[in-house]
C-alpha positions in Angstrom: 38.2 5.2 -23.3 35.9 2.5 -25.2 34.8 2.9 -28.4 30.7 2.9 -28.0 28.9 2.5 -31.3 25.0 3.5 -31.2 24.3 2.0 -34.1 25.0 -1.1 -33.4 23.6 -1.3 -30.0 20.2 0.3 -31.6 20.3 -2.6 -33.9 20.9 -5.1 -30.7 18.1 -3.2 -28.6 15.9 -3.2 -31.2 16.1 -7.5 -32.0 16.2 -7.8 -28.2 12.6 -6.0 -28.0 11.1 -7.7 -31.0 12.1 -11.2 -29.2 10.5 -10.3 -26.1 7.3 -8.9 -27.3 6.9 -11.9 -30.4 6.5 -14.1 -27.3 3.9 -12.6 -25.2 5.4 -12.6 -22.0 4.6 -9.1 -20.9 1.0 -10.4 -21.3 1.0 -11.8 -18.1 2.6 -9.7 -16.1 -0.5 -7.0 -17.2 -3.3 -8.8 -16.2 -1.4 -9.9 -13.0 -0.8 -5.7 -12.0 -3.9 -5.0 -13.1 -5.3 -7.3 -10.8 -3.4 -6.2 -7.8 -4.6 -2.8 -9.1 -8.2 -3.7 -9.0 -8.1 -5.1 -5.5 -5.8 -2.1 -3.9 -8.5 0.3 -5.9 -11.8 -1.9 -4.5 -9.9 -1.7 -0.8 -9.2 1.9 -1.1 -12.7 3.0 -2.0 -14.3 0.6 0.9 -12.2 2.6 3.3 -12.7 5.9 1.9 -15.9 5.7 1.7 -16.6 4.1 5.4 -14.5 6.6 6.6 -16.6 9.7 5.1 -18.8 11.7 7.4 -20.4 13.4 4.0 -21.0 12.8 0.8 -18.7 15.1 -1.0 -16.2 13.2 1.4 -17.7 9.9 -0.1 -16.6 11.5 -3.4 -13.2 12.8 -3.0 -12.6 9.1 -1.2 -13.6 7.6 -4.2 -11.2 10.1 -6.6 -8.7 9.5 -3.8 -8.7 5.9 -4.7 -7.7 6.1 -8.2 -4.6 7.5 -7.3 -3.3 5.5 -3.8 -0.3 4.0 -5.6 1.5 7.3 -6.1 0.6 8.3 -2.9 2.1 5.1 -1.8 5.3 5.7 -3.5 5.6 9.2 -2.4 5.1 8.1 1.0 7.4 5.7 0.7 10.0 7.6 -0.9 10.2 9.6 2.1 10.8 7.2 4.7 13.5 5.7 2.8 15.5 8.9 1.6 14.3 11.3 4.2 
């Protein structure tokens, strides 16, 4: 059996993280989802809402909207494992 030591891969974790972060390159990658975000959200709530025959269906669209991505994943989810 190998011989795991915690502290030391703490140590290593720990460097590894402060290297990554020191050079900004989750930045980018952010803005970029948050962009996709925006659009899905701005595409969910122009369905939703043209697809309402009242206004409290107007309003759940627009709730509806904030959370499409998990109802994406769910949905996919449960094509792919059944």
């Amino acid at each position: 059996m190998t011989d795991f030591k915690s502290e030391k891969f703490k140590k290593k974790l720990k460097k590894k993280i402060k290297k990554s972060v020191g050079k900004g390159s989750n930045i980018r990658i952010t803005k970029q989802g948050n962009t996709f975000y925006f659009l899905g959200f701005l595409g969910s709530v122009i369905y939703f809402v043209s697809t309402a025959t009242g206004f409290w269906d107007g309003v759940l669209g627009v709730l509806k909207s904030f959370v499409w991505p998990a109802f994406l994943v769910y949905e996919a989810f449960a094509k792919l494992l059944g």
